[in-house]
C-alpha positions, 0 to 999 in steps of 0.5 A, a space after each residue: 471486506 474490502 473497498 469494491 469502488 471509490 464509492 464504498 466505505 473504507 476499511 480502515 478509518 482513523 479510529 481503528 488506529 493508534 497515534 503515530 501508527 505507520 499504515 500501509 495501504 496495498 489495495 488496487 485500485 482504491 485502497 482501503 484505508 480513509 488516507 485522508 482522515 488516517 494520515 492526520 493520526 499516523 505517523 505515516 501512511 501509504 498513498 494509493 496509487 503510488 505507494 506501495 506499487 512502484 516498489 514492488 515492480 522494482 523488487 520484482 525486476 530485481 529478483 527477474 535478473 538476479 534469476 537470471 543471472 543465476 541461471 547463465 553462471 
């Protein structure tokens, strides 16, 4: 499952990965990957918070006005 606090164990940790994987960790508010550990083995990989999180409110807004601008055409 996943990481319920900051004091449970990762779901994803480094050995679960391939070298120069790309890891994107979308979990709240603590992730669940070992970012640590995994991004000496990955390519890269995404910080938790502010990875993945600024993006997605950006698209959001993004759909939110073109809907509207949908709507008043």
């Amino acid at each position: 499952g996943r990481r319920k606090s900051k004091e449970a164990p990762f779901y994803i940790t480094s050995d679960m990965i391939k070298d120069d994987a790309v890891v994107i960790d979308v979990a709240t508010p603590h992730g669940d990957v070992d970012f640590e550990n995994v991004r000496e083995k990955a390519l890269w990989v995404t910080p938790v918070p502010g990875g993945v999180g600024p993006m997605t409110i950006t698209m959001l807004l993004k759909n939110v006005v073109a809907a509207y601008t949908a709507q008043i055409s």
